[in-house]
Backbone and ligand atoms as CSV (ligand in chain L), in Angstrom:
chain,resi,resn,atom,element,x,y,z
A,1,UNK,N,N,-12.390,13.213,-2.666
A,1,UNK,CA,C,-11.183,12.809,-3.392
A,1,UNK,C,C,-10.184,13.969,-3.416
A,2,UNK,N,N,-9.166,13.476,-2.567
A,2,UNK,CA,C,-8.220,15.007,-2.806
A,2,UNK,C,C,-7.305,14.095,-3.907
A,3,UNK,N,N,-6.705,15.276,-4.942
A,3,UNK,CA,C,-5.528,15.250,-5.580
A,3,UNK,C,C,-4.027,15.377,-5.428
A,4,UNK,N,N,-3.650,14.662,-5.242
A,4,UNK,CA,C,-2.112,14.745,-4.494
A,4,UNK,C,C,-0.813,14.609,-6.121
A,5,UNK,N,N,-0.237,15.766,-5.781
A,5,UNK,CA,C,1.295,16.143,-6.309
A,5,UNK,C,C,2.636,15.639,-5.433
A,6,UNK,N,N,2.784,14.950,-6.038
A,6,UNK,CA,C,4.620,15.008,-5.478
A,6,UNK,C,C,5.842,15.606,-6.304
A,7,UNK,N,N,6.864,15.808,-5.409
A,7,UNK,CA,C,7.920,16.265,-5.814
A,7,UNK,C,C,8.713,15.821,-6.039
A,8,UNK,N,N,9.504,14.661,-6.295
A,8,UNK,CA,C,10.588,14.091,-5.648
A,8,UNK,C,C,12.179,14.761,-5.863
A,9,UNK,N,N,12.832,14.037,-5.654
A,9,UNK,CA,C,14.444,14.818,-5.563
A,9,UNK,C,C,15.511,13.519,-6.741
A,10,UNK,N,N,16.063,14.712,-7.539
A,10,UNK,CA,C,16.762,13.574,-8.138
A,10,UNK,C,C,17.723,12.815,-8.226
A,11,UNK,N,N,18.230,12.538,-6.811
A,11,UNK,CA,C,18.971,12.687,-5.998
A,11,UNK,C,C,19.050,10.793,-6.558
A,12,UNK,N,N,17.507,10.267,-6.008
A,12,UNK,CA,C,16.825,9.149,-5.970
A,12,UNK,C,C,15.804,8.646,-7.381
A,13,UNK,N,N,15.948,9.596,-8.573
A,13,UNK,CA,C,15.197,9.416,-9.670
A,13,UNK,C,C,15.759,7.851,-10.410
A,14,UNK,N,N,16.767,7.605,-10.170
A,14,UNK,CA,C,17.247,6.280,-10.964
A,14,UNK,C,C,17.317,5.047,-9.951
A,15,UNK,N,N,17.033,5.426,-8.453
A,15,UNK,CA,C,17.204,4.316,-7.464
A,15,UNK,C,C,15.474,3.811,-6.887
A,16,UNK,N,N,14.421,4.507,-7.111
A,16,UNK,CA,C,13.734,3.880,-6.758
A,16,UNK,C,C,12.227,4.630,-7.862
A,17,UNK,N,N,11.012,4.153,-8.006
A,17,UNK,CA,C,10.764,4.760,-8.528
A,17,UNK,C,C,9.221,4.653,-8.347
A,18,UNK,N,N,9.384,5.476,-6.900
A,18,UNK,CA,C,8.009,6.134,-5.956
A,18,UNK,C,C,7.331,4.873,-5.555
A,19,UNK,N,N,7.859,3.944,-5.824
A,19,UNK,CA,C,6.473,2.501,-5.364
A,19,UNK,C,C,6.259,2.907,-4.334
A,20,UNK,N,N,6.826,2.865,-2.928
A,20,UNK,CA,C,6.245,3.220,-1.540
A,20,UNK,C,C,5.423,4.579,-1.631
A,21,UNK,N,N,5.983,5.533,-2.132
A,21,UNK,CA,C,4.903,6.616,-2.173
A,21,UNK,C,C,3.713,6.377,-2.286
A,22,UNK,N,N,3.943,5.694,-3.915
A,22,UNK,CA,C,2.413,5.387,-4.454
A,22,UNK,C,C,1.685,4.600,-4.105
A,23,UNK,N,N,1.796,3.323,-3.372
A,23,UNK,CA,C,1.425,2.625,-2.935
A,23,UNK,C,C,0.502,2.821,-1.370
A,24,UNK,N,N,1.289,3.854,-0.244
A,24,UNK,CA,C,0.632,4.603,0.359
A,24,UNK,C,C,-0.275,5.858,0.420
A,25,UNK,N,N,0.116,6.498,-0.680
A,25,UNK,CA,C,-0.829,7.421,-1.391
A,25,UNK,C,C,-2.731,6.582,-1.829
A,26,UNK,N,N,-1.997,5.813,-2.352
A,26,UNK,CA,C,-3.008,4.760,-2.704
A,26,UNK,C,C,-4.181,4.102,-1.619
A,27,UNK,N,N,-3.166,3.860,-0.445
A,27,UNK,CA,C,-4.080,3.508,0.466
A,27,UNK,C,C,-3.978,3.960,1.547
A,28,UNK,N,N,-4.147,5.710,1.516
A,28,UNK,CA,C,-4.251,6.623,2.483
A,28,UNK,C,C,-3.544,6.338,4.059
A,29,UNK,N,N,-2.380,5.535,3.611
A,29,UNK,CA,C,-1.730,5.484,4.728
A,29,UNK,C,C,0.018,5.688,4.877
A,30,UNK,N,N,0.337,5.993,5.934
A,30,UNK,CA,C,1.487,6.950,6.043
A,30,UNK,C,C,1.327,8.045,6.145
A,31,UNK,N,N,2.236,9.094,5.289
A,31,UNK,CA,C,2.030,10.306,5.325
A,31,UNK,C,C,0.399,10.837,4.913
A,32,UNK,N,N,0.076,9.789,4.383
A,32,UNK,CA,C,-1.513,10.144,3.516
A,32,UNK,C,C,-2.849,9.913,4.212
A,33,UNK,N,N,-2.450,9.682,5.486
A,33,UNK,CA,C,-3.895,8.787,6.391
A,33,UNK,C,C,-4.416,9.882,6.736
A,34,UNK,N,N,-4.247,11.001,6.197
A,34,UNK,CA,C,-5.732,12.066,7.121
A,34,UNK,C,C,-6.450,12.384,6.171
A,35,UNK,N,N,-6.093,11.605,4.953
A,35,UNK,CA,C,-6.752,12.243,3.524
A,35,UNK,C,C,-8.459,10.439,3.626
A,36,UNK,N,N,-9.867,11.185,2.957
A,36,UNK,CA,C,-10.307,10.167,2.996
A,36,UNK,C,C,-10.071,9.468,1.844
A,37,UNK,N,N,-9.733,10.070,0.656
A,37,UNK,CA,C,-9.756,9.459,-1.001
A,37,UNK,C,C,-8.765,10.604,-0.964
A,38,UNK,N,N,-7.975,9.582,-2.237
A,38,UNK,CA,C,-6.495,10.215,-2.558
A,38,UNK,C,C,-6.130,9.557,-4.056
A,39,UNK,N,N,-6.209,10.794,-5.176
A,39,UNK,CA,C,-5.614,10.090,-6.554
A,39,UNK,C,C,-4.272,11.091,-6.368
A,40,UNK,N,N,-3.340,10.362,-7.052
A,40,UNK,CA,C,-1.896,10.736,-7.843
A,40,UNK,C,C,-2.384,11.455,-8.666
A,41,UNK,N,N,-2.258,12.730,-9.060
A,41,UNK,CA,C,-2.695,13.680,-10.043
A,41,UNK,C,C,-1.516,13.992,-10.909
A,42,UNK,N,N,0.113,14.252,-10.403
A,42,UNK,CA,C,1.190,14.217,-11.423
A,42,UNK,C,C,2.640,14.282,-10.099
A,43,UNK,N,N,3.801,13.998,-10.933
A,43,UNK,CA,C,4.342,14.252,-10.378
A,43,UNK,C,C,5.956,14.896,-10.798
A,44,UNK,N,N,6.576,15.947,-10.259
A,44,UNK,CA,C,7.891,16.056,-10.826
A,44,UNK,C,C,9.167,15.876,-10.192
A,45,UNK,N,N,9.943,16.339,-10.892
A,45,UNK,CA,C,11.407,16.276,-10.332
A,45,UNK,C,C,12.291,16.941,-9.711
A,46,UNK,N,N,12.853,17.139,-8.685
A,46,UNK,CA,C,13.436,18.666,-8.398
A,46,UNK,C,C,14.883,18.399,-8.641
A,47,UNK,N,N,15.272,19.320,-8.946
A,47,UNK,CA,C,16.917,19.238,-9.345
A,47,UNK,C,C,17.971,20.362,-8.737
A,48,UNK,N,N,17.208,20.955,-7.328
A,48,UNK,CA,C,18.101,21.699,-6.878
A,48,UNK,C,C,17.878,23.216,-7.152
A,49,UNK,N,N,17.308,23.566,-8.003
A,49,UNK,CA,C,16.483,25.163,-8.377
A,49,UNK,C,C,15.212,25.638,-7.980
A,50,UNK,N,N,15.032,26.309,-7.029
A,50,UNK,CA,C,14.333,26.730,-6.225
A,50,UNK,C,C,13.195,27.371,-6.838
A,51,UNK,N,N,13.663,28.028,-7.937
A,51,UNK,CA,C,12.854,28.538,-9.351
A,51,UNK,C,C,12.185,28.037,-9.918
A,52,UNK,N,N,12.686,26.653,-10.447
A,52,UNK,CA,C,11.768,25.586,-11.143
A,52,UNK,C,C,11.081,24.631,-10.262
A,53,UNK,N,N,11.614,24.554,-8.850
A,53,UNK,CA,C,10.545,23.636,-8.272
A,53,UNK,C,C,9.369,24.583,-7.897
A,54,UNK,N,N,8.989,26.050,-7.664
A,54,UNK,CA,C,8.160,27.246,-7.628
A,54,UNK,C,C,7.961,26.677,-8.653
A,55,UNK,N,N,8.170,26.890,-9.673
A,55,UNK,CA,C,7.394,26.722,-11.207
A,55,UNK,C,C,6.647,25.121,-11.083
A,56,UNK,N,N,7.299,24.357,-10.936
A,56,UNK,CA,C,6.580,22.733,-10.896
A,56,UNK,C,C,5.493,23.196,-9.556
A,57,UNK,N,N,4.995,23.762,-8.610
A,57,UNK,CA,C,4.430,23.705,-7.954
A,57,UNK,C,C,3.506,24.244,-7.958
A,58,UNK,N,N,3.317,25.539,-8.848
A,58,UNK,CA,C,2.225,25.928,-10.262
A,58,UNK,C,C,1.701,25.448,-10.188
A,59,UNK,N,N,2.327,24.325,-11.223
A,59,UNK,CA,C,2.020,23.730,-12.984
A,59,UNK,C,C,0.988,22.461,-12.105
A,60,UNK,N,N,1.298,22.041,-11.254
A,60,UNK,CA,C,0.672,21.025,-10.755
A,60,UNK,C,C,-0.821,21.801,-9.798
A,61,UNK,N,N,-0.675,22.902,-9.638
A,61,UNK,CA,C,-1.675,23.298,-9.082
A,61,UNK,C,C,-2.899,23.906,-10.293
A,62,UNK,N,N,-2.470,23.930,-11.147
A,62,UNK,CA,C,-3.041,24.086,-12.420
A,62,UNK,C,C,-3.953,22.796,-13.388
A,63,UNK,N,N,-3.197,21.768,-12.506
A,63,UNK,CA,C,-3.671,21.004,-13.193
A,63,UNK,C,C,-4.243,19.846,-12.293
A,64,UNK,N,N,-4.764,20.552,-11.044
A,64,UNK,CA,C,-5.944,20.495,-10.159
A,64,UNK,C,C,-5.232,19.447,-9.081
A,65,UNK,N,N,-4.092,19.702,-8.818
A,65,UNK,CA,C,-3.579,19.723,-7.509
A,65,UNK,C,C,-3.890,20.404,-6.518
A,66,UNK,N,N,-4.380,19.487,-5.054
A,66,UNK,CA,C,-4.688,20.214,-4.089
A,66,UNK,C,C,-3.966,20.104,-2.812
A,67,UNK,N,N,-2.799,19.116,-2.844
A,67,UNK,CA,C,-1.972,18.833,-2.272
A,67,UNK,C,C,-0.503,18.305,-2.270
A,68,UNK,N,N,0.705,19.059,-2.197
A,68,UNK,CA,C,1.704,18.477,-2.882
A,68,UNK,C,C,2.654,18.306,-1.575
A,69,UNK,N,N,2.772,16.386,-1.695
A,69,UNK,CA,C,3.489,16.103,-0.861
A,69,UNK,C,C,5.418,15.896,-1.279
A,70,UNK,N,N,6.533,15.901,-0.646
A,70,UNK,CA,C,7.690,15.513,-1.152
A,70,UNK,C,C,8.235,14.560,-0.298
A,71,UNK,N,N,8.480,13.484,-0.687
A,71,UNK,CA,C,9.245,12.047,-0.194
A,71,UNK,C,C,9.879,12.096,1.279
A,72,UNK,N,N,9.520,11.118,1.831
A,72,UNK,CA,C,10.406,11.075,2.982
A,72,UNK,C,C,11.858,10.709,2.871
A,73,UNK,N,N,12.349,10.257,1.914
A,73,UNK,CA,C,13.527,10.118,1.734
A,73,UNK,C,C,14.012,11.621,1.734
A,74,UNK,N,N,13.664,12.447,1.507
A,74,UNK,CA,C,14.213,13.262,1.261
A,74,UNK,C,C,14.999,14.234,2.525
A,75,UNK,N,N,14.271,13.696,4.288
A,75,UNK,CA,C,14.647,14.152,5.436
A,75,UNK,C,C,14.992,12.959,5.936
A,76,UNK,N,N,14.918,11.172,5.581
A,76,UNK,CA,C,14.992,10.528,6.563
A,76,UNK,C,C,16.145,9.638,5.458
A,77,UNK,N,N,16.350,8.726,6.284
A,77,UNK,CA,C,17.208,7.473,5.161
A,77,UNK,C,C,17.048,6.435,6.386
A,78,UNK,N,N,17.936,5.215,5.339
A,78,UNK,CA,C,17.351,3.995,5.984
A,78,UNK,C,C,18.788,3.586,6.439
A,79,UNK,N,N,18.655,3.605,7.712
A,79,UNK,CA,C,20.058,3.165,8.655
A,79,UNK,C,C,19.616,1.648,9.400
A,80,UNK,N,N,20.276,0.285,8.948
A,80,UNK,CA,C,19.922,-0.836,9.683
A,80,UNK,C,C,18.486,-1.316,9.452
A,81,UNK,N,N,17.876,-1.359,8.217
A,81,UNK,CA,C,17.118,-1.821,8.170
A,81,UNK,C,C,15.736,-0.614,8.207
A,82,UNK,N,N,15.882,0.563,9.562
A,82,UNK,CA,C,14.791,1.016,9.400
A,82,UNK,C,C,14.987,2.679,9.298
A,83,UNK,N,N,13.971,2.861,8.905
A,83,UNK,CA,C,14.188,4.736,8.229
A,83,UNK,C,C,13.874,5.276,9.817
A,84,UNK,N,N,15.216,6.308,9.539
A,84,UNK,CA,C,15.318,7.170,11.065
A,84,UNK,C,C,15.611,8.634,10.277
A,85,UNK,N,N,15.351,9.746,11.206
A,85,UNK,CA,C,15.426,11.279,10.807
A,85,UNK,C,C,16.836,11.465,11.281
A,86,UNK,N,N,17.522,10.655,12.106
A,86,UNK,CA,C,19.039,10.957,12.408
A,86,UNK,C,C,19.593,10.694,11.257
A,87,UNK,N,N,20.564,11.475,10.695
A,87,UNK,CA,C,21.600,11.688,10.156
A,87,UNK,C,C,20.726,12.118,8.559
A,88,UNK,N,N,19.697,12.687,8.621
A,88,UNK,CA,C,18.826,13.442,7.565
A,88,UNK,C,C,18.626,12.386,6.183
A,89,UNK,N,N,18.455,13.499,5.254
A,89,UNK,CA,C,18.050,12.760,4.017
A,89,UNK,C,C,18.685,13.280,2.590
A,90,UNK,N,N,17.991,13.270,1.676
A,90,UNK,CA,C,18.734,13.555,0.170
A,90,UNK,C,C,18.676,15.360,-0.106
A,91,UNK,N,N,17.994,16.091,0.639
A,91,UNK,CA,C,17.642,17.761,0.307
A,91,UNK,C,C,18.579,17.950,1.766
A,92,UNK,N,N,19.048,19.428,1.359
A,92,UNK,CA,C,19.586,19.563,2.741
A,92,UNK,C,C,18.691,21.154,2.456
A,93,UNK,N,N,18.237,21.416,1.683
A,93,UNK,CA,C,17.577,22.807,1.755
A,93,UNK,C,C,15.726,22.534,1.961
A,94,UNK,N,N,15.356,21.586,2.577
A,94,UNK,CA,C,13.970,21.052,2.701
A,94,UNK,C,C,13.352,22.063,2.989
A,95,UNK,N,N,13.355,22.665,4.278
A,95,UNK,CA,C,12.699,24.102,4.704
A,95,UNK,C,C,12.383,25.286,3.254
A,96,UNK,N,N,13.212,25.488,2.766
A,96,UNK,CA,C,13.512,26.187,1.492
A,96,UNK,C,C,12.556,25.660,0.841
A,97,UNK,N,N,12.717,24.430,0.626
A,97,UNK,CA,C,11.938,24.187,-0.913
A,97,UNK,C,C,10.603,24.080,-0.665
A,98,UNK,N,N,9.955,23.617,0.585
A,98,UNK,CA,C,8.749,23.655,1.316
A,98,UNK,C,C,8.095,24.757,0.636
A,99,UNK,N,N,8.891,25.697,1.396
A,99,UNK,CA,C,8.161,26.847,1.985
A,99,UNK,C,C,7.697,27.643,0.446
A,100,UNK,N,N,9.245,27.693,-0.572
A,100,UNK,CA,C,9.073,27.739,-2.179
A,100,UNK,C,C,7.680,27.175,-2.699
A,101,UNK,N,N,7.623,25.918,-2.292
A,101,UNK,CA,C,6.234,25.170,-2.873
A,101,UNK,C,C,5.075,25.912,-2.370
A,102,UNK,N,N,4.944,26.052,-1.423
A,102,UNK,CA,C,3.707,26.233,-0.652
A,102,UNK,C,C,3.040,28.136,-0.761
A,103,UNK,N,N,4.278,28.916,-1.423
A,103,UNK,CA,C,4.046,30.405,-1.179
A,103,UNK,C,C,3.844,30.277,-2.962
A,104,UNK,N,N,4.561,29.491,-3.799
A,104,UNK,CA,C,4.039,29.887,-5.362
A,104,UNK,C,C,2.568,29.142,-5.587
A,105,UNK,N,N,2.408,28.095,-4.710
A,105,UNK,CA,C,1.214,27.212,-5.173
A,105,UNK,C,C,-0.382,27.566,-4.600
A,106,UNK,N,N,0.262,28.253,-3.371
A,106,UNK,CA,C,-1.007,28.447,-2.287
A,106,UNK,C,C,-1.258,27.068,-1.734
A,107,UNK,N,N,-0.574,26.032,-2.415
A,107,UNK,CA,C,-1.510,24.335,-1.230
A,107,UNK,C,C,-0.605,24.449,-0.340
A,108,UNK,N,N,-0.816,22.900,0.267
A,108,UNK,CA,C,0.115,22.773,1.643
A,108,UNK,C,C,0.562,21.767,0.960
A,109,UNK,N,N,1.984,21.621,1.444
A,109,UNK,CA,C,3.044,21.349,0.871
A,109,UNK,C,C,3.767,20.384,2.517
A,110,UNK,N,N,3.098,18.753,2.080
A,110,UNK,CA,C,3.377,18.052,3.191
A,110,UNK,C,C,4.703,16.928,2.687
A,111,UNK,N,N,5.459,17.196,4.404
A,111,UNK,CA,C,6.505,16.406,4.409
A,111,UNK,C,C,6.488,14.863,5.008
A,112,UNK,N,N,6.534,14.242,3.739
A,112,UNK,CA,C,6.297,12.870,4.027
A,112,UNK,C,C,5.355,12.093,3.408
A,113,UNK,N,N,6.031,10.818,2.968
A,113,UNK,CA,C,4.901,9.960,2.311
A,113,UNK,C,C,4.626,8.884,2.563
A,114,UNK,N,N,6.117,7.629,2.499
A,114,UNK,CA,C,5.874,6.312,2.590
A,114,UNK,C,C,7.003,6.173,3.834
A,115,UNK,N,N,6.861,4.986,4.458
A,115,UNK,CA,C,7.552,4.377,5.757
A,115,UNK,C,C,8.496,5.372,6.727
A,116,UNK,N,N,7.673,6.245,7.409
A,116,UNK,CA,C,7.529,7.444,8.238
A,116,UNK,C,C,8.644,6.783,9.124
A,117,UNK,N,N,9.433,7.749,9.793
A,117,UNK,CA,C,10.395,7.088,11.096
A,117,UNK,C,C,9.258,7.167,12.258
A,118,UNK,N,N,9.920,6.410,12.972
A,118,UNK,CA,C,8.799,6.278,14.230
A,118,UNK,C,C,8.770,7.566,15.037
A,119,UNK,N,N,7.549,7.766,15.099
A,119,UNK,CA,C,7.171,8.706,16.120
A,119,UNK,C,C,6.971,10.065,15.065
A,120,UNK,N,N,7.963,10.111,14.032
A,120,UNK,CA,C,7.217,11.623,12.962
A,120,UNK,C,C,6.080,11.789,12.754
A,121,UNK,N,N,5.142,12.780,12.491
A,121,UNK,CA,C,4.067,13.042,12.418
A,121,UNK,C,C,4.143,13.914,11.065
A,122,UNK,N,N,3.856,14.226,10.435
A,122,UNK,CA,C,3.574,15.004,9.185
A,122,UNK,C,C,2.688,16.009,9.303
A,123,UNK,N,N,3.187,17.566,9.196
A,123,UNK,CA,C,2.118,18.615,9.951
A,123,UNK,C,C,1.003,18.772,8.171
A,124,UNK,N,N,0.088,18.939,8.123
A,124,UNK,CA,C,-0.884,18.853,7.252
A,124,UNK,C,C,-0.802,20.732,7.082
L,1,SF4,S1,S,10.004,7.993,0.084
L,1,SF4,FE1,FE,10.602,5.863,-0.284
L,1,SF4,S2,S,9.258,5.131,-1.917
L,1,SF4,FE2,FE,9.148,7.393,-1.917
L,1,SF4,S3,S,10.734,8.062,-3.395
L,1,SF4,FE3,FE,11.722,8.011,-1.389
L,1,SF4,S4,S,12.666,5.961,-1.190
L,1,SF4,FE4,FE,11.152,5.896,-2.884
């Protein structure tokens, strides 16, 4: 059973509210299919401070997070029906905040969750 953290962006906090995440989290598919068992352990909000999403990436590792993924919305959007990586997503500092997550938390800090563009792969 791994424990999975998300991040999301609040970009999207009042427009949708994680069903696809959770729902693939749930059934280890999408961004989540290399995991064999997968619970939602918590999740927060990022608001653009590089500081406090380091700090949320802690707090969740503290509280037995072993993997913190952040939304595909956040690099892809939905053009015509289907989610493509052309013309990006809601973070334009993704690399940044990654890398923020992954150096305060020690986990890996994966990009991507629910309805992947075709052909992305999600590096683990
Ligand atoms: S990736 Fe999809 S389901 Fe998850 S927060 Fe973004 S829009 Fe919602």
């Amino acid at each position: 059973m791994t424990k999975i953290g998300i991040i999301r962006c609040e970009k999207n906090e009042k427009n949708c509210p994680l069903t696809g995440c959770i729902t693939c989290l749930g059934q280890q598919t999408q961004g989540f299919d290399s995991y064999d068992k997968t619970r939602l352990a918590g999740v927060f909000t990022c608001r653009c401070d590089m500081d406090d999403a380091a700090n949320m990436a802690k707090i969740l590792k503290a509280k037995g997070v072993e993997a913190i993924h952040v939304p595909t919305c956040l690099f892809a959007n939905k053009t015509d029906g289907k989610w493509t990586l052309k013309g990006g997503g809601l973070c334009d500092r993704l690399e940044t905040l990654t890398d923020r997550i992954r150096a305060a938390s020690g986990l890996p800090c994966v990009q991507g969750t629910a309805h992947l563009p075709e052909g992305y792969v999600p590096e683990i």
